[in-house]
C-alpha positions in Angstrom: 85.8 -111.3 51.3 82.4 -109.5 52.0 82.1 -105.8 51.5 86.0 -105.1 52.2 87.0 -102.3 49.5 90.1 -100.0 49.5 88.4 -97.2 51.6 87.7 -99.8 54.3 91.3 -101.3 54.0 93.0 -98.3 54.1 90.8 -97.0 57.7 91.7 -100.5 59.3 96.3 -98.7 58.7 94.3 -95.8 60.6 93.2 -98.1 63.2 95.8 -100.2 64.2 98.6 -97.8 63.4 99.6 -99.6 60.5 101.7 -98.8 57.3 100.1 -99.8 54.0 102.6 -101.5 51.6 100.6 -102.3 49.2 96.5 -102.7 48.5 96.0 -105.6 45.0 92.8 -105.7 43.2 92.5 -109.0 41.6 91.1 -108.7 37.6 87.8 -110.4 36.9 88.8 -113.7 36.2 86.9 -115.5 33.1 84.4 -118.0 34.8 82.8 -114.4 36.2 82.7 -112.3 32.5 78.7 -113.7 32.2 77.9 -113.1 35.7 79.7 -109.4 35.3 77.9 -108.6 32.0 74.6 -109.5 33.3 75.3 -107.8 36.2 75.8 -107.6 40.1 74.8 -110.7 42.0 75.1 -109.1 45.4 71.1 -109.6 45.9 68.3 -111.8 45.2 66.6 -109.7 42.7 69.5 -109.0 40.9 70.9 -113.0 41.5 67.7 -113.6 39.6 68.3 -111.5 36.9 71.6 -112.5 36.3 70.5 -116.1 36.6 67.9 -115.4 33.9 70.2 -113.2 32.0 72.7 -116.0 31.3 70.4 -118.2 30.4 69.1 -116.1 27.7 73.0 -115.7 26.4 73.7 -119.1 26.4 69.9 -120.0 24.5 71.0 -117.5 21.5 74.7 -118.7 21.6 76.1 -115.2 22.2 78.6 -116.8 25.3 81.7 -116.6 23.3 81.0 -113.4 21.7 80.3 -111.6 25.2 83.6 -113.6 26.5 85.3 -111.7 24.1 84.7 -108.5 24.5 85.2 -108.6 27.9 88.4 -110.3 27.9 89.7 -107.8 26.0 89.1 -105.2 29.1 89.3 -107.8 32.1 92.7 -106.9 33.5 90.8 -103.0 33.8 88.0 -104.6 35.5 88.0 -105.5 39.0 87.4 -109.0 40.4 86.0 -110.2 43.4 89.2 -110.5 45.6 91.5 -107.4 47.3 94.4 -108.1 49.3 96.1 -105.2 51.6 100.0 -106.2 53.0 100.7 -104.0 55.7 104.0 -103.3 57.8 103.6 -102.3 61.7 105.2 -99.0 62.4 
């Protein structure tokens, strides 16, 4: 998707004189709860981090616990994919 958000989604109805029908946030879907709890992987430093971050969660066996807990917020949490539907006027 790249760095598409709902600001950016909502300038492109500006643009093209468009009507928004609706704007979806997917929820973070559970192969990305580690990556999300270790944190961002949207550069190299923090790609390393997170890299290092999950293996230190996995070595002390704490991958279902953190699963868990954020399974029980992941449908508040937004995932990586946003979809706008739009209607010409």
């Amino acid at each position: 998707m790249g760095k598409w958000n709902e600001k950016s989604l909502k300038e492109i109805a500006k643009l093209f004189n468009l009507k928004i029908v609706e704007i979806v946030n997917e929820p973070l879907q559970e192969q990305h709860y580690l990556p999300y709890w270790c944190g961002s992987l949207s550069t190299k430093r923090e790609s390393l981090w997170a890299k290092i971050c999950m293996k230190l969660v996995e070595k002390f066996g704490l991958t279902s616990r953190i699963k868990n807990r954020i399974a029980k917020k992941a449908n508040k949490i937004t995932g990586h994919t946003i979809m706008a539907v739009y209607q010409k006027n």
